[in-house]
N, C-alpha and C positions, 0 to 999 in steps of 0.2 A: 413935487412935494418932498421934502427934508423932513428929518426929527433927530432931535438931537435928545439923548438922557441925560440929566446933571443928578450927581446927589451922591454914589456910590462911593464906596471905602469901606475901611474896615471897622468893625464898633463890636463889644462886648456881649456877649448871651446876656440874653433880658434887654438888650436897648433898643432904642427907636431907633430909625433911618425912614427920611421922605426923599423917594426917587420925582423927577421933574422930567416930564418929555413936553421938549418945544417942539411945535408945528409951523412949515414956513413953508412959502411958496403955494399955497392954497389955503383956501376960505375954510379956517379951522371947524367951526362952526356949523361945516358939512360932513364931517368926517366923525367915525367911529374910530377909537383907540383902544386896544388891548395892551397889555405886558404878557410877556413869556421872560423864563429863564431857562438858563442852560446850564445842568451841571458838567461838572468836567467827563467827557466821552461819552456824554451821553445827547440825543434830541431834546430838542425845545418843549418845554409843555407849556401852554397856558397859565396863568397867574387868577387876572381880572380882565373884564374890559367895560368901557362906557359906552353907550348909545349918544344920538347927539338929543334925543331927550333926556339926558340926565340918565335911563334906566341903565343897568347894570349887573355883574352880578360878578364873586370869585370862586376860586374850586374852594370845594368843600374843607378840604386839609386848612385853608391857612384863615377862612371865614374869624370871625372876632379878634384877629392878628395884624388884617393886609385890608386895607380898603381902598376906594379907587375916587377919586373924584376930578372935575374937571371944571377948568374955569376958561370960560369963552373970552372973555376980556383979556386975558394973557395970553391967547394959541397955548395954554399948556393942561398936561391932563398930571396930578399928579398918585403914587402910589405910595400911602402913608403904612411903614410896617410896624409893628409896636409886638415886643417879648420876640425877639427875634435870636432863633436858637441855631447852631452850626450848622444844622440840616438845609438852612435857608443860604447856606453859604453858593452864590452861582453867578451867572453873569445874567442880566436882565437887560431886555428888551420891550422896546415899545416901537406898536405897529400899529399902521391907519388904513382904513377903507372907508368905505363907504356904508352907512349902515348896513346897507345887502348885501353887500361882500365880504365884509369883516363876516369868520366864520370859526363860528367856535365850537368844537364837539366836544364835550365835555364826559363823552366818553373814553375816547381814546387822547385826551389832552393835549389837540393838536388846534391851531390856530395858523388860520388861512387871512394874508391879509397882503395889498400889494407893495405898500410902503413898508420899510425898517429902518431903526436907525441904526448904530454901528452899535450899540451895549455900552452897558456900565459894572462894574464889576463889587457884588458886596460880597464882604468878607465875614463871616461873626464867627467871634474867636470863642474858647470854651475856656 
């Protein structure tokens, strides 16, 4: 299994950015997708993630901002961000399991999952 992210760059405080993770080399359709980012020197935390029933859910911080949806006809999940402020400046990843394995504690905003792609990097300028 592969993933690749498209979408990332840099865009203005207040603007939208939709990241894109492709799925290949396995039956997307079976597989959970999360996002994490990464600020600079710091660990990954969780973002969102999809079930392959559609359910889902993101951390609390970026809720009404960052939403997650996926479409089984493209292999792709994507992560729609809207009023996007400098703080959300990081490099972002998208990661696949298996429903039972994708693993997200949403206490310690860490995200267990076996595939990754390599990142995408958004930038939001102030």
């Amino acid at each position: 299994v592969q993933l690749a992210e498209y979408g990332g760059g840099l865009v203005q405080t207040g603007g939208s950015m939709r990241l894109s993770c492709v799925l290949s080399g396995g039956a997307f359709s079976e597989y959970a997708v999360a996002w994490a980012r990464q600020f600079p020197g710091k660990g990954r935390e969780w973002v969102c993630e999809v079930y392959t029933d559609d359910s889902g859910s993101c951390r609390p911080s970026v809720e009404g901002r960052i939403t997650v949806s996926r479409d089984n006809a493209r292999n792709t999940v994507f992560l729609e961000m809207n009023n996007l402020q400098p703080s959300d400046t990081a490099a972002y990843y998208c990661a696949a399991d298996t429903d039972t394995n994708l693993i997200v504690n949403s206490a310690t905003d860490s995200l267990e999952a076996q595939y990754w792609g390599q990142g995408t990097q958004v930038t939001v300028s102030s």
